[in-house]
Backbone as XML, in Angstrom:
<?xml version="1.0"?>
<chain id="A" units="angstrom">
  <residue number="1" name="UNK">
    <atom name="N" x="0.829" y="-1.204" z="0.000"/>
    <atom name="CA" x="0.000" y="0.000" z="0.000"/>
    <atom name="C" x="0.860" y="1.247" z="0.000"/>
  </residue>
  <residue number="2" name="UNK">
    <atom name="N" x="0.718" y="2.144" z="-0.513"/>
    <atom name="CA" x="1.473" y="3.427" z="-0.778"/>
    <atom name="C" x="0.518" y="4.362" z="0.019"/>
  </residue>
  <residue number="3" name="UNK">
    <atom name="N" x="1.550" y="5.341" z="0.727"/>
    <atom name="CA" x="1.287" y="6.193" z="1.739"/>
    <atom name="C" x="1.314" y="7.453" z="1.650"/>
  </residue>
  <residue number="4" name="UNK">
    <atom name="N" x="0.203" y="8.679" z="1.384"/>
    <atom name="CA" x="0.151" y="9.863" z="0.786"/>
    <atom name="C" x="-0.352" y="10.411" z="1.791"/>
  </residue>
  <residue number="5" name="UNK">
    <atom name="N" x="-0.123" y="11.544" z="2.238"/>
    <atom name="CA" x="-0.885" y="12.320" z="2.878"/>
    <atom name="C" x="-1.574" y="11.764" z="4.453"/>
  </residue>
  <residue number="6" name="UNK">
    <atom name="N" x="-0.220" y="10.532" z="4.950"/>
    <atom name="CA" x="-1.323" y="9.993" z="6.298"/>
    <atom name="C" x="-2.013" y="9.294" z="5.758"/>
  </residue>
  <residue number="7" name="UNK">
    <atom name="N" x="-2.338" y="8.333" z="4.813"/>
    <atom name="CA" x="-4.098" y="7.695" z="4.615"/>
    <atom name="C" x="-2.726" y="7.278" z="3.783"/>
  </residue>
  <residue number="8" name="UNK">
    <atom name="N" x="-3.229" y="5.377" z="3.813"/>
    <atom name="CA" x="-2.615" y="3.705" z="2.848"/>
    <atom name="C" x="-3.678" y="4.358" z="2.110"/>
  </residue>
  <residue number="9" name="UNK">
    <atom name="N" x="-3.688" y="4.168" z="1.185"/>
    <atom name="CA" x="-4.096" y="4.225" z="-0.729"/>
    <atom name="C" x="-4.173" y="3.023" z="-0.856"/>
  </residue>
  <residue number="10" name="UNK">
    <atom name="N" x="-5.050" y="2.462" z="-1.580"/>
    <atom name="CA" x="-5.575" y="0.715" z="-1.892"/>
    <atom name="C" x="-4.279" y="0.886" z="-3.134"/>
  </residue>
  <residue number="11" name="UNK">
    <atom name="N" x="-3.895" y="-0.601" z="-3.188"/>
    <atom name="CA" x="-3.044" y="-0.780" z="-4.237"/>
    <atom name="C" x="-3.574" y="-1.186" z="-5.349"/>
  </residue>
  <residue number="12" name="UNK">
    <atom name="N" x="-4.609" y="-1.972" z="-5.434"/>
    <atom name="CA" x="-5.319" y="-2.733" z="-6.554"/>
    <atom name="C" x="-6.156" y="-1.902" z="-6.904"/>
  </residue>
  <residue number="13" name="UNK">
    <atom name="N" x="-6.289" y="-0.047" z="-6.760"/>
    <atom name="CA" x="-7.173" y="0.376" z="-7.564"/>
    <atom name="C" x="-6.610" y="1.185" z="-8.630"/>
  </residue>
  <residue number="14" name="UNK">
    <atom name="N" x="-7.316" y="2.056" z="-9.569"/>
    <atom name="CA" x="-7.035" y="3.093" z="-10.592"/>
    <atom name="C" x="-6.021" y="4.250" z="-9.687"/>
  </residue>
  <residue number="15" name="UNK">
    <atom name="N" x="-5.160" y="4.567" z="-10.477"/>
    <atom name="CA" x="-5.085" y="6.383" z="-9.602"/>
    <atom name="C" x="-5.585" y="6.935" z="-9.350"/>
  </residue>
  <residue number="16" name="UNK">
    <atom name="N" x="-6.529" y="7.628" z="-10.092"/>
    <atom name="CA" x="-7.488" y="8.308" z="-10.174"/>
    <atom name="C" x="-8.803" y="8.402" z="-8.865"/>
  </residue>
  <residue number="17" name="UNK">
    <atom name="N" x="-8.829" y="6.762" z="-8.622"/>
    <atom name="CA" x="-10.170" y="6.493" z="-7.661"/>
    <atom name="C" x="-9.357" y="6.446" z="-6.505"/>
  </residue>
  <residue number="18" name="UNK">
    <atom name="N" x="-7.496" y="5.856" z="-6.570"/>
    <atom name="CA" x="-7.341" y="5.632" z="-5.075"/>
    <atom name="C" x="-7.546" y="7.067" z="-4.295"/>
  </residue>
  <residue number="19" name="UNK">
    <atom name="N" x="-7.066" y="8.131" z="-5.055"/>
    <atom name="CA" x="-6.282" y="9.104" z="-4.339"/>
    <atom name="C" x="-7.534" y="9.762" z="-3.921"/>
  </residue>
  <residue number="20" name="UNK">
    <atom name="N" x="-8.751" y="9.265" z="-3.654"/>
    <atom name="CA" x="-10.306" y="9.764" z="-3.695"/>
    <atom name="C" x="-10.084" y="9.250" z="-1.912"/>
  </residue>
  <residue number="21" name="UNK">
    <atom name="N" x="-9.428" y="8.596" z="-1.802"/>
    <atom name="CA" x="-9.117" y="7.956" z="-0.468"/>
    <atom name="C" x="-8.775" y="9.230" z="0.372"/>
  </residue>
  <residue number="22" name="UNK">
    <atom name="N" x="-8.323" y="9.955" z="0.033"/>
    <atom name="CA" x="-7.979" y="11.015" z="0.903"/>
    <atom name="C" x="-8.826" y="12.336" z="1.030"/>
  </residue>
  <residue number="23" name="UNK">
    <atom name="N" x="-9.017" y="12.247" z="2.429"/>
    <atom name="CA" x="-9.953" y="13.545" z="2.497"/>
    <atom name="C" x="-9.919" y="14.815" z="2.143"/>
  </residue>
  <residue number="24" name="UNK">
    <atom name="N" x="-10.436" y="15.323" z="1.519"/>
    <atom name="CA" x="-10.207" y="16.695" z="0.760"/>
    <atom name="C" x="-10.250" y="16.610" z="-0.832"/>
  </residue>
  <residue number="25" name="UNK">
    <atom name="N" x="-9.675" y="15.062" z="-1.768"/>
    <atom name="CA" x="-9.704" y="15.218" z="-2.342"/>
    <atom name="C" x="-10.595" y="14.174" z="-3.203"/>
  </residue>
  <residue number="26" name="UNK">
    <atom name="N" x="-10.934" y="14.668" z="-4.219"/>
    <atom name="CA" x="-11.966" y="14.165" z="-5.123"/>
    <atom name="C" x="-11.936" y="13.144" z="-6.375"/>
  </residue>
  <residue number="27" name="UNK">
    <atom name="N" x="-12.701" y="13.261" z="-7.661"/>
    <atom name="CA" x="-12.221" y="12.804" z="-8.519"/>
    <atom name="C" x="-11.990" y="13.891" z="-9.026"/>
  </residue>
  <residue number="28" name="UNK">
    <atom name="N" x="-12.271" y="14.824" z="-9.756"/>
    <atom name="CA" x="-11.474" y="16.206" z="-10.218"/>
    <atom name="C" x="-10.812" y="16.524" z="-10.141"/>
  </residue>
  <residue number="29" name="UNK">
    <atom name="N" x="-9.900" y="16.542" z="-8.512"/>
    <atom name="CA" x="-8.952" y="16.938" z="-7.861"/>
    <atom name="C" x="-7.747" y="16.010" z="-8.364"/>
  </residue>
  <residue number="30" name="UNK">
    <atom name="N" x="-8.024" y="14.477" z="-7.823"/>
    <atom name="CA" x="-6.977" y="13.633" z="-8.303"/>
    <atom name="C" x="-6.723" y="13.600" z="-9.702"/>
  </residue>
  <residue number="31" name="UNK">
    <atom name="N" x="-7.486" y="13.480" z="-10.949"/>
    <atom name="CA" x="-7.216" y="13.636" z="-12.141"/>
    <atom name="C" x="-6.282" y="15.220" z="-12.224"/>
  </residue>
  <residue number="32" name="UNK">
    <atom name="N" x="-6.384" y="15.929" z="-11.930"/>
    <atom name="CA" x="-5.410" y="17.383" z="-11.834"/>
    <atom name="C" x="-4.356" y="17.213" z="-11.200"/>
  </residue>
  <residue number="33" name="UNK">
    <atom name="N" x="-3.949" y="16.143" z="-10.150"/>
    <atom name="CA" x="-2.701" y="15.954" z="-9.746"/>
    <atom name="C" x="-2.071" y="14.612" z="-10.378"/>
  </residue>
  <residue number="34" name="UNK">
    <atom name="N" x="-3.013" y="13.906" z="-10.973"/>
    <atom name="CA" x="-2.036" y="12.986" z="-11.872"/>
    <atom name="C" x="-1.789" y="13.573" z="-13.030"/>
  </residue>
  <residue number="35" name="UNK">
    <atom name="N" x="-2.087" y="14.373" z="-13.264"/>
    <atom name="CA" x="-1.895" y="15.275" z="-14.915"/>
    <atom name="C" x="-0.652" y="15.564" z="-14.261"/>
  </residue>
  <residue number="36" name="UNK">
    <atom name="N" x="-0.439" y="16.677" z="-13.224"/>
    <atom name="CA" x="0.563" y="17.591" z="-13.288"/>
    <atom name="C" x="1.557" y="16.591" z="-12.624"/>
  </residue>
  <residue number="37" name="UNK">
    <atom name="N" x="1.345" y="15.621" z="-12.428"/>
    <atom name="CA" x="2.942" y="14.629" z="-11.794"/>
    <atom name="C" x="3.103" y="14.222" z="-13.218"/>
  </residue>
  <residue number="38" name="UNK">
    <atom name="N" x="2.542" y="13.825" z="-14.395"/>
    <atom name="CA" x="2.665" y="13.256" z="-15.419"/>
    <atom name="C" x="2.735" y="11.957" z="-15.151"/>
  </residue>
  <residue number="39" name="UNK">
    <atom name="N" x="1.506" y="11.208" z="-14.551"/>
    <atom name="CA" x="0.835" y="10.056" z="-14.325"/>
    <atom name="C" x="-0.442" y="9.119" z="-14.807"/>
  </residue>
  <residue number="40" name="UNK">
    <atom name="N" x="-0.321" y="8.203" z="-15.791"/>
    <atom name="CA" x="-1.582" y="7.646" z="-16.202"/>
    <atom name="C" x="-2.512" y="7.277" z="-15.107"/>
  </residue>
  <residue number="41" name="UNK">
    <atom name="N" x="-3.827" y="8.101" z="-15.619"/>
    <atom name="CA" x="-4.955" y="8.204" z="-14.611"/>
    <atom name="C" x="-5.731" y="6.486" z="-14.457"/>
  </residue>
  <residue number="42" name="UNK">
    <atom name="N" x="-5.273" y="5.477" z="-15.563"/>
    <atom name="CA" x="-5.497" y="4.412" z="-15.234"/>
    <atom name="C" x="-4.356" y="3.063" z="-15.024"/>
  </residue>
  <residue number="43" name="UNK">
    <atom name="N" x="-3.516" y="4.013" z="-14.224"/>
    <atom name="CA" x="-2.476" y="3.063" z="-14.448"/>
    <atom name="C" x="-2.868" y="2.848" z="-12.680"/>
  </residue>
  <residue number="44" name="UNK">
    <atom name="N" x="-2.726" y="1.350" z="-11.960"/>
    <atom name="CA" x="-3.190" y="0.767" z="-10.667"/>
    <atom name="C" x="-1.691" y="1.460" z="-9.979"/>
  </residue>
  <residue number="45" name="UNK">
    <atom name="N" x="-2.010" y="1.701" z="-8.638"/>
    <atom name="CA" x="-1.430" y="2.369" z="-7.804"/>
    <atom name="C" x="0.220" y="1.520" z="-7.788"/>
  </residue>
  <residue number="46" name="UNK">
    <atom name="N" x="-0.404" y="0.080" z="-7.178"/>
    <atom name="CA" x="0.776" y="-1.021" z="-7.727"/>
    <atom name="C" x="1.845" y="-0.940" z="-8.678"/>
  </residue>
  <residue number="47" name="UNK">
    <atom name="N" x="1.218" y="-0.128" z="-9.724"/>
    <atom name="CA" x="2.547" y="-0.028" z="-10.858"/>
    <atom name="C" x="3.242" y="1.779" z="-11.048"/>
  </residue>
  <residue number="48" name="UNK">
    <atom name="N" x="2.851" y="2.521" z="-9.638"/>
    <atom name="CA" x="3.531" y="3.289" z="-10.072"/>
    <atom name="C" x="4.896" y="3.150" z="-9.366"/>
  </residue>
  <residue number="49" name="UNK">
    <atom name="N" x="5.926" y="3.952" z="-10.023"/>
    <atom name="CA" x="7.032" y="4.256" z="-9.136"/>
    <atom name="C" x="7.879" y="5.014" z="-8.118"/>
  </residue>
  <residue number="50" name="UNK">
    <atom name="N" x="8.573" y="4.869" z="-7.512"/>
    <atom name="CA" x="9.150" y="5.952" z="-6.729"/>
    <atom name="C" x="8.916" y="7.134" z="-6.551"/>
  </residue>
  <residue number="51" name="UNK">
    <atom name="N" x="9.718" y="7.436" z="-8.014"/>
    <atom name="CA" x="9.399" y="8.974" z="-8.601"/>
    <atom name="C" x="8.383" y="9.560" z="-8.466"/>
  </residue>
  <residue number="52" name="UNK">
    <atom name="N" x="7.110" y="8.893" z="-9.530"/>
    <atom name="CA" x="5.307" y="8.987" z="-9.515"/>
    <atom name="C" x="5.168" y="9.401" z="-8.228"/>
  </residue>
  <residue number="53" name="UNK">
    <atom name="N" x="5.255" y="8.147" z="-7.151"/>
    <atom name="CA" x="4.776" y="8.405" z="-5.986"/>
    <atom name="C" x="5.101" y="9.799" z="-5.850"/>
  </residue>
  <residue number="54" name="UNK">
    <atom name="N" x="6.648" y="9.931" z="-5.194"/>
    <atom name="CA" x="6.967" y="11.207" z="-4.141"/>
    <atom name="C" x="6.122" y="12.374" z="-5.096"/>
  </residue>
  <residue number="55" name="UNK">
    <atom name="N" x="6.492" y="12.622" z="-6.825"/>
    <atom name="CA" x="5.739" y="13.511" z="-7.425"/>
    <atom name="C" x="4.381" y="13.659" z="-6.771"/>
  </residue>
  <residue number="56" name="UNK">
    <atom name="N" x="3.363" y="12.934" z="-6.785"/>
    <atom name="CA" x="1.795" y="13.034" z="-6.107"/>
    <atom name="C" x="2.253" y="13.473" z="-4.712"/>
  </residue>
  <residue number="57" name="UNK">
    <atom name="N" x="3.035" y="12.928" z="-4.004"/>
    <atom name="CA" x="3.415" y="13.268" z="-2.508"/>
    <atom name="C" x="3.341" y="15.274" z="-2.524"/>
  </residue>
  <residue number="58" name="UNK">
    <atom name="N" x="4.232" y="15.315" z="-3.530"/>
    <atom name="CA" x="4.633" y="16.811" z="-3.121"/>
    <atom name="C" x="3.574" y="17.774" z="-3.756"/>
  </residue>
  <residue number="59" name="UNK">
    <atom name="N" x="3.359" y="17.152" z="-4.984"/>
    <atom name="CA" x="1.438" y="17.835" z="-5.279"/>
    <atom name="C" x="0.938" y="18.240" z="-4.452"/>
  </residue>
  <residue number="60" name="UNK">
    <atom name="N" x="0.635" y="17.234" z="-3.611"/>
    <atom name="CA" x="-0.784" y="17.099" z="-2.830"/>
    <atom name="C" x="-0.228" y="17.876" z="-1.645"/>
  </residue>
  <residue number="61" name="UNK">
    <atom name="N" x="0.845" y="17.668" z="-1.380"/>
    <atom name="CA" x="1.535" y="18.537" z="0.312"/>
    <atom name="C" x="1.405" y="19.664" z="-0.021"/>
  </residue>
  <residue number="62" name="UNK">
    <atom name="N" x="1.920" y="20.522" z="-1.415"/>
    <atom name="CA" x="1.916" y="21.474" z="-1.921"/>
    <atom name="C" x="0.721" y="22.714" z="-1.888"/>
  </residue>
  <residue number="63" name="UNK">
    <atom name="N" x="0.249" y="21.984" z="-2.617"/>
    <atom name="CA" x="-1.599" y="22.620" z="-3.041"/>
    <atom name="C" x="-2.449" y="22.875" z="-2.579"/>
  </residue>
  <residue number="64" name="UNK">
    <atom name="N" x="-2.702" y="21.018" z="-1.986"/>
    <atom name="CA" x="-4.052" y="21.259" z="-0.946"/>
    <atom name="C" x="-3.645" y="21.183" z="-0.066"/>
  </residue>
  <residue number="65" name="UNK">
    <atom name="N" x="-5.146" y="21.172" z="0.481"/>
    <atom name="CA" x="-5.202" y="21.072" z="2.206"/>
    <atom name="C" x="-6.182" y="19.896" z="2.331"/>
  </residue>
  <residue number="66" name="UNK">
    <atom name="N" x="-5.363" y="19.187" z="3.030"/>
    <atom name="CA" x="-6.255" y="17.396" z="2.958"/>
    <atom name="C" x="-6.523" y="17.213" z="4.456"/>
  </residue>
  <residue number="67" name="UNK">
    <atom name="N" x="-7.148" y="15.759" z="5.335"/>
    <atom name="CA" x="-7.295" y="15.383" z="6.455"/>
    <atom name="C" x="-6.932" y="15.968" z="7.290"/>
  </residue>
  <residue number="68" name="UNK">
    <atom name="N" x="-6.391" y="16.313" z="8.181"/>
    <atom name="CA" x="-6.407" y="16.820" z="9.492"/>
    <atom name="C" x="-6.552" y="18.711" z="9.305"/>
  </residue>
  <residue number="69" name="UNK">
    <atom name="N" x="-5.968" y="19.041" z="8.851"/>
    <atom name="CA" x="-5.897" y="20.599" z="8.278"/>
    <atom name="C" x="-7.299" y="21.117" z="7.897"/>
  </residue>
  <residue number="70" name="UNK">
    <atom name="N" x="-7.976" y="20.391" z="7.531"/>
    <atom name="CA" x="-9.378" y="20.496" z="6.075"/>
    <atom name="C" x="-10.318" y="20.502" z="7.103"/>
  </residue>
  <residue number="71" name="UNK">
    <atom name="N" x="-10.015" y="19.081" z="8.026"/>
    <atom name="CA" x="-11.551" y="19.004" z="8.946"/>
    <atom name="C" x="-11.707" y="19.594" z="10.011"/>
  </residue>
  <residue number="72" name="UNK">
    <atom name="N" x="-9.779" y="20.830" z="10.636"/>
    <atom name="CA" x="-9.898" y="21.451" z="11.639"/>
    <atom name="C" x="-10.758" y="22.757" z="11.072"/>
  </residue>
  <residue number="73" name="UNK">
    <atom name="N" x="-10.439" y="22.975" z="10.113"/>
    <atom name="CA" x="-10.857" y="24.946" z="8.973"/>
    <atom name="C" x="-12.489" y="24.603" z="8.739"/>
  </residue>
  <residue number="74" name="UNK">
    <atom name="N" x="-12.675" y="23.092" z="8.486"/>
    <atom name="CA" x="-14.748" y="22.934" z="8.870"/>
    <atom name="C" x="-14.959" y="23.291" z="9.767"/>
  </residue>
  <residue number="75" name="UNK">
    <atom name="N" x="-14.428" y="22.554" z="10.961"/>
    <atom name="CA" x="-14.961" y="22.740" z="11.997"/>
    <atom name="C" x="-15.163" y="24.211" z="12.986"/>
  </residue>
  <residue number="76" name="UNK">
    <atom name="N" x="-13.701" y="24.602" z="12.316"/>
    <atom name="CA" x="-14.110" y="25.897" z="12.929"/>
    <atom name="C" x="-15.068" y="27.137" z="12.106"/>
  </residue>
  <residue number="77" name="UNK">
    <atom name="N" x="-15.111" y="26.633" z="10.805"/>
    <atom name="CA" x="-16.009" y="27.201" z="10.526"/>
    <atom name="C" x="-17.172" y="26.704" z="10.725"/>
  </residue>
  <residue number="78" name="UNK">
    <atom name="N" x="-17.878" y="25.810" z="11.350"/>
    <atom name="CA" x="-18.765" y="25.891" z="11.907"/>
    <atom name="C" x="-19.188" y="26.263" z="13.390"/>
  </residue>
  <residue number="79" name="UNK">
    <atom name="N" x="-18.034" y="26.712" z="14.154"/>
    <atom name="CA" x="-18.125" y="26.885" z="15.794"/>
    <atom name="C" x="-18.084" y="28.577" z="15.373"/>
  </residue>
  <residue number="80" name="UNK">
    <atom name="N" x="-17.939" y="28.793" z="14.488"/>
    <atom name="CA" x="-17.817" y="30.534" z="13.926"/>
    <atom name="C" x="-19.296" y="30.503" z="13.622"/>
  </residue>
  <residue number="81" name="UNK">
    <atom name="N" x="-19.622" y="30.327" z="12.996"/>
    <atom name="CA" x="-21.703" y="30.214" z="12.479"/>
    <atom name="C" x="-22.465" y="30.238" z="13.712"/>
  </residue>
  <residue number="82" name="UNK">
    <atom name="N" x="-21.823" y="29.147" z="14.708"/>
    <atom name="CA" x="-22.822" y="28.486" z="15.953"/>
    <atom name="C" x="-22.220" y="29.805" z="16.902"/>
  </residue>
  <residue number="83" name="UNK">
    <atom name="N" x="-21.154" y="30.446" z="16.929"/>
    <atom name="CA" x="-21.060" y="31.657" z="17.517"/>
    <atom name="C" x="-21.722" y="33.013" z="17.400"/>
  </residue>
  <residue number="84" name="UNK">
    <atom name="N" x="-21.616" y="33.146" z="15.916"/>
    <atom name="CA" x="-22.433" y="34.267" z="15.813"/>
    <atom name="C" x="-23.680" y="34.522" z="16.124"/>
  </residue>
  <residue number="85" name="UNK">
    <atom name="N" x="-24.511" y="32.980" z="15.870"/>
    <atom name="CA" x="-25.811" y="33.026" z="16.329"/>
    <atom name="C" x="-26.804" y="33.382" z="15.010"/>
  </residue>
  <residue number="86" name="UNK">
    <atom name="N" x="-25.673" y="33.226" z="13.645"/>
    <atom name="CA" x="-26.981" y="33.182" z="12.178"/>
    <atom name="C" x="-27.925" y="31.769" z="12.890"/>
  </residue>
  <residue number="87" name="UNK">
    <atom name="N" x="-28.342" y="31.805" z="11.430"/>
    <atom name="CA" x="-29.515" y="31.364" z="11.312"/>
    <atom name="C" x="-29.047" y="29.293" z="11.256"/>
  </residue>
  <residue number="88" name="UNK">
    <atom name="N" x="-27.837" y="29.021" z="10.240"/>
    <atom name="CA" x="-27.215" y="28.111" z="10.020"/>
    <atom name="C" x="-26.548" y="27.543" z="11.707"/>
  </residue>
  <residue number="89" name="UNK">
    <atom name="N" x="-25.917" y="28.370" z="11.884"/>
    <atom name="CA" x="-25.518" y="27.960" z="13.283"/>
    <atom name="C" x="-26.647" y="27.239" z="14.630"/>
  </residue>
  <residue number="90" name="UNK">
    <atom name="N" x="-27.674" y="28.032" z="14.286"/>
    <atom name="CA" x="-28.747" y="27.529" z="15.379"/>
    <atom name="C" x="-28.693" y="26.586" z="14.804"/>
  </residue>
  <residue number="91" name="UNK">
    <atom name="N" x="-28.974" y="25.891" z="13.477"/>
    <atom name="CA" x="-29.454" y="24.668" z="13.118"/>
    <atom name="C" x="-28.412" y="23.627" z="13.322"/>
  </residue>
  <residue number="92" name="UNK">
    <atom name="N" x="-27.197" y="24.129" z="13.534"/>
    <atom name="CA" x="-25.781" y="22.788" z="13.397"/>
    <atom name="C" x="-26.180" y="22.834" z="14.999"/>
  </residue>
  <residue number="93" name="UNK">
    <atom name="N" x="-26.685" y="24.019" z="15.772"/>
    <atom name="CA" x="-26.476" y="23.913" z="17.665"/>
    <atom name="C" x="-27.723" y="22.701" z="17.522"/>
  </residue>
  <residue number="94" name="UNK">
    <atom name="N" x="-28.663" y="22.837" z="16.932"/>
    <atom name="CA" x="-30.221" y="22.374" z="17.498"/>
    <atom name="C" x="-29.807" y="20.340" z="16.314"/>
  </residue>
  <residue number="95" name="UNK">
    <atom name="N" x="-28.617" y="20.489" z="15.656"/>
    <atom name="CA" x="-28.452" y="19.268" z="15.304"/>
    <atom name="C" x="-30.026" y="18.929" z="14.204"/>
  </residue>
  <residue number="96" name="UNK">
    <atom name="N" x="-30.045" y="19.617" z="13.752"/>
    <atom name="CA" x="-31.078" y="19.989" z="12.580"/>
    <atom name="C" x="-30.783" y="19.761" z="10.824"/>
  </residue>
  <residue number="97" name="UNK">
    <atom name="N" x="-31.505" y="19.554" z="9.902"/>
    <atom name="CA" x="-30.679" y="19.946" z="8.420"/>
    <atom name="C" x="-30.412" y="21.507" z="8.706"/>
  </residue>
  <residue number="98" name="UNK">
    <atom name="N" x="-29.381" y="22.052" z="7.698"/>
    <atom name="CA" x="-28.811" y="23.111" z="7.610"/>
    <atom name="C" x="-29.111" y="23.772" z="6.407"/>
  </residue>
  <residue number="99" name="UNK">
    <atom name="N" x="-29.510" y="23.418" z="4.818"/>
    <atom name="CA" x="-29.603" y="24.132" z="4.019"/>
    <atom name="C" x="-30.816" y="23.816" z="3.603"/>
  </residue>
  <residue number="100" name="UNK">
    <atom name="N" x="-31.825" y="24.074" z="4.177"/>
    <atom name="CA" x="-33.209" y="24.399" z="3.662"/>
    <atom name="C" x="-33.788" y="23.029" z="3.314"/>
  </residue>
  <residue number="101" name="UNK">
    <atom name="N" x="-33.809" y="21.868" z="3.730"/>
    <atom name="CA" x="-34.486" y="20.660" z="3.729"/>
    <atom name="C" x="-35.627" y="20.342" z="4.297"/>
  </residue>
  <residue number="102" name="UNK">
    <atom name="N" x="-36.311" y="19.854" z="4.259"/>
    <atom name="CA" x="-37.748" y="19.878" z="5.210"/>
    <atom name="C" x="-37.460" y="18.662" z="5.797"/>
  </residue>
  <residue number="103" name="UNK">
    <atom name="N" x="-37.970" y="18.901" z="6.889"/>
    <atom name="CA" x="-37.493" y="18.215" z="8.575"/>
    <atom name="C" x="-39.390" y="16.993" z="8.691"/>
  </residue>
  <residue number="104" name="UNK">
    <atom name="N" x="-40.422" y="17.866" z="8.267"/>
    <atom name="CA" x="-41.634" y="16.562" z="8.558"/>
    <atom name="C" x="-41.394" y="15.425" z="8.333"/>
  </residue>
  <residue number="105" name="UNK">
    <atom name="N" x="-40.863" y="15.093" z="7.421"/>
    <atom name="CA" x="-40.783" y="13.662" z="7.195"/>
    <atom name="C" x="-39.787" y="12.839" z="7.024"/>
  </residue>
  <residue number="106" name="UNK">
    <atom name="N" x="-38.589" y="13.443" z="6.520"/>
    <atom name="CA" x="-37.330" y="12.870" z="6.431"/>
    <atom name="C" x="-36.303" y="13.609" z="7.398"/>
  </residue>
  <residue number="107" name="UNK">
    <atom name="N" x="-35.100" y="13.731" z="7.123"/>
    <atom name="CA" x="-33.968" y="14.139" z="7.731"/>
    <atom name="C" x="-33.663" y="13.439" z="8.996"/>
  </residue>
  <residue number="108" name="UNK">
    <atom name="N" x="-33.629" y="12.366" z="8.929"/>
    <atom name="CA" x="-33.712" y="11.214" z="10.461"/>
    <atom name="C" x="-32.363" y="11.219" z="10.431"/>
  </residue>
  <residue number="109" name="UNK">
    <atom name="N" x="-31.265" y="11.324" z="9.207"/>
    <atom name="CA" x="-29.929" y="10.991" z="9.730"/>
    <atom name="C" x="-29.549" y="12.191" z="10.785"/>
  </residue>
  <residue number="110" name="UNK">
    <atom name="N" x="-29.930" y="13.584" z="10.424"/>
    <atom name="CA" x="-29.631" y="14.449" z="11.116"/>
    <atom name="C" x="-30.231" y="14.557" z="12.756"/>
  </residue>
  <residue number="111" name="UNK">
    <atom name="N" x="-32.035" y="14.261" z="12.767"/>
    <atom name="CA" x="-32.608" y="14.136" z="13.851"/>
    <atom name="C" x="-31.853" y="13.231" z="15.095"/>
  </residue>
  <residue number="112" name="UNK">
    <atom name="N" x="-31.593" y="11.902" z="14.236"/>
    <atom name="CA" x="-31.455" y="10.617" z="15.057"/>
    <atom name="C" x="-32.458" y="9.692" z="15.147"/>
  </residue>
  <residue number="113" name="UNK">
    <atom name="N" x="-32.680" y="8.750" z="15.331"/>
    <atom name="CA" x="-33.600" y="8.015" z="16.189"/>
    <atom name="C" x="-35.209" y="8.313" z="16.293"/>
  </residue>
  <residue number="114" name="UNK">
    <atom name="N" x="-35.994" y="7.941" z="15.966"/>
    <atom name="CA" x="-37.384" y="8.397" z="16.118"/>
    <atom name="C" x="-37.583" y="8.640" z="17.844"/>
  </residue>
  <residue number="115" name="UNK">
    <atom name="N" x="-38.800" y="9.841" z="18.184"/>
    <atom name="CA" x="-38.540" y="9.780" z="19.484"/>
    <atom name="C" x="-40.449" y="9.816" z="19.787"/>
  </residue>
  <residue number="116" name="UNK">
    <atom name="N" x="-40.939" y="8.126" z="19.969"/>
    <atom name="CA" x="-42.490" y="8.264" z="20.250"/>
    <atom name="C" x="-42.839" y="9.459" z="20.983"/>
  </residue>
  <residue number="117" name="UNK">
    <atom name="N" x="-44.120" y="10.215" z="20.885"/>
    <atom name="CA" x="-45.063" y="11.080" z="22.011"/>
    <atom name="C" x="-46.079" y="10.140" z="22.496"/>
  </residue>
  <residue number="118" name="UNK">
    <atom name="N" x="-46.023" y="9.971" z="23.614"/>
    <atom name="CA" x="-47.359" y="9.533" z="23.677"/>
    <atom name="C" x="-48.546" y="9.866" z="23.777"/>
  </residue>
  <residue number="119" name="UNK">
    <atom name="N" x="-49.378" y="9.724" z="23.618"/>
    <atom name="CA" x="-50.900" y="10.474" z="23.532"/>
    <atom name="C" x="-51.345" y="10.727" z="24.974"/>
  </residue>
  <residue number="120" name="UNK">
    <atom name="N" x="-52.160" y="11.539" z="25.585"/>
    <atom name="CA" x="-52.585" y="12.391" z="26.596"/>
    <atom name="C" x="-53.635" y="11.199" z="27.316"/>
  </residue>
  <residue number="121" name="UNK">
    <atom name="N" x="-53.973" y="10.501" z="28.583"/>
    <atom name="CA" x="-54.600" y="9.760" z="28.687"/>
    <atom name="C" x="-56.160" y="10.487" z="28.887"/>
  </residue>
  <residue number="122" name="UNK">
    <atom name="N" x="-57.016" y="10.120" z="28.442"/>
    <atom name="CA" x="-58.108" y="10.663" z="28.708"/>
    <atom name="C" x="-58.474" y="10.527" z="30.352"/>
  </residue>
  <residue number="123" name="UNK">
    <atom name="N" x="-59.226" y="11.720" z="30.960"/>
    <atom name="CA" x="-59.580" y="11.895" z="32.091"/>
    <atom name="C" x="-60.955" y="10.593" z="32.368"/>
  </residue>
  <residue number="124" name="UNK">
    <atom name="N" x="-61.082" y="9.867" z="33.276"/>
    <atom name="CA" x="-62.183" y="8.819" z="33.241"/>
    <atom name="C" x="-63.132" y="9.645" z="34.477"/>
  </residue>
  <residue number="125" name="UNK">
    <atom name="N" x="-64.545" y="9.507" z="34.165"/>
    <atom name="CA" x="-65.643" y="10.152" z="35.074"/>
    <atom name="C" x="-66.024" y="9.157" z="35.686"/>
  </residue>
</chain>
């Protein structure tokens, strides 16, 4: 397994799809850094070399901003939203959808868990 950016890269896949392995980057992204290492986008990770490698190595160190860097600059941009007190922020505080989804019937990944009410017992005379 070849080692980019912190994150093993599958060996038995495309270039193109392994380097999707790493957070931050995409398929768009990886096709633009195997261009500029001068790397076949279907050549399996397995057959590249040394060179290839460190080339993608220093791309990617270079350019972007991948895993640990990427998901600290989310996060704080979201403790910046939930600070100010917009409108987005209440919804990441209240653990809600965030961009205009309707909440009646779906959005359970965000809700969680269904949570029964139970019905009011009627008063007996």
């Amino acid at each position: 397994m070849a080692r980019i950016a912190g994150v093993d890269i599958p060996d038995r896949k495309r270039g193109e799809v392994a380097l999707t392995y790493i957070f931050g980057i995409g398929r768009r992204s990886a096709q633009s850094i195997l261009t500029k290492a001068e790397v076949d986008w279907n050549k399996n990770v397995s057959e590249w070399n040394d060179d290839e490698a460190n080339a993608i190595r220093a791309i990617i160190s270079g350019e972007y901003r991948t895993e640990g860097v990427l998901k600290s600059e989310v996060q704080m941009s979201i403790k910046r939203l939930m600070d100010i007190g917009c409108y987005r922020g209440l919804r990441h505080r209240k653990g809600l959808p965030v961009r205009g989804q309707r909440t009646k019937n779906n959005s359970r990944t965000r809700k969680g868990k269904r949570k029964t009410i139970a019905n009011k017992k009627k008063a007996t005379k």
